[in-house]
C-alpha positions as CSV (number, residue, x, y, z in Angstrom):
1,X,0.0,0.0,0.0
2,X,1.5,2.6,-0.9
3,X,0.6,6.4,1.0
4,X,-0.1,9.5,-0.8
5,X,-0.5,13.1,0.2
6,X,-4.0,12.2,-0.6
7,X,-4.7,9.5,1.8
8,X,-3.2,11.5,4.2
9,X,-5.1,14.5,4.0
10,X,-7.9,12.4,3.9
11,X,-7.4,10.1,7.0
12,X,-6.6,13.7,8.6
13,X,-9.9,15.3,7.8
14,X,-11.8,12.3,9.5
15,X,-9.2,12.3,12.7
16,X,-9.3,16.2,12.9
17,X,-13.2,15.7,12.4
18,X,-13.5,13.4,15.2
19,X,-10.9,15.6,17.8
20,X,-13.1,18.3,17.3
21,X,-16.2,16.0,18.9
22,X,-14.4,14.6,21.0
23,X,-12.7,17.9,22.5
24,X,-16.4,19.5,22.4
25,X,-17.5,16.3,24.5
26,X,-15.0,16.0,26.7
27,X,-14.9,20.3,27.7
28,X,-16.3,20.1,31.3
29,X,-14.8,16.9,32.5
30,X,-11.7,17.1,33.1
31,X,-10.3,15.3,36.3
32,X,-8.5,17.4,39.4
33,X,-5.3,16.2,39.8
34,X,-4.1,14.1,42.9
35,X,-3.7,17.1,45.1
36,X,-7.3,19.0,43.7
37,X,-5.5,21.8,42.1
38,X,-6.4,22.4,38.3
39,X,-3.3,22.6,36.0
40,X,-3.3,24.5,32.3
41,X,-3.6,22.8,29.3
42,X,-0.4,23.9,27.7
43,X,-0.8,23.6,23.8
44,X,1.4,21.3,22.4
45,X,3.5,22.2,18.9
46,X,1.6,19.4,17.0
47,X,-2.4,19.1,17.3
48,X,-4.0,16.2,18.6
49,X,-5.4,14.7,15.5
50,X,-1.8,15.3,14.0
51,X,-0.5,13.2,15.9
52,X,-2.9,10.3,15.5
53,X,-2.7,10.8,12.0
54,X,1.3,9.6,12.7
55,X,0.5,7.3,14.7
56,X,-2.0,5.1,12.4
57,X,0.4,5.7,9.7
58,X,3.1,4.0,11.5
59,X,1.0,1.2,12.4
60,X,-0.1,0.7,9.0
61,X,3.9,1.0,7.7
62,X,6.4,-1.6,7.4
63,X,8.8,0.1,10.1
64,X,10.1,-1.7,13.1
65,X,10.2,0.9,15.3
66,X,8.7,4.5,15.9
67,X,12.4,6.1,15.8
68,X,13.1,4.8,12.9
69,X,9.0,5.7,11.0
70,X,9.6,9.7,12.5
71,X,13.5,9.7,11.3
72,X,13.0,8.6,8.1
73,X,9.1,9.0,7.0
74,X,8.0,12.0,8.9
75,X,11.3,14.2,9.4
76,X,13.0,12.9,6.1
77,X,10.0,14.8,3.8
């Protein structure tokens, strides 16, 4: 199988769709941490449904590791 930009952008859209759901769901309940006091919710340099759109690529890929998916797939174009 072989991935294009395509598939990509596409498998994106439907993650991206679902974080937006999922974040509107989830708004209000959000646990206290161990000691009750609320911490921020820094934002991180990739998006959520970025991420998951690596990470279902990798397990879809041939790679052994992730170390070697982000070096060489992700980083390398």
């Amino acid at each position: 199988m072989e991935i294009t930009k395509d598939k990509v952008t596409e498998l994106f859209c439907i993650i991206d769709e679902f974080y937006k759901v999922f974040d509107a769901e989830n708004a209000g309940k959000l646990l206290l941490s161990e000691d009750g006091v609320k911490r921020r919710r820094r934002k991180a340099s990739l998006s959520d449904s970025e991420i998951m759109t690596i990470l279902l690529y990798f397990h879809f890929g041939s790679f052994r590791n992730f170390k070697h998916y982000y070096l060489f797939f992700i980083r390398g174009t």
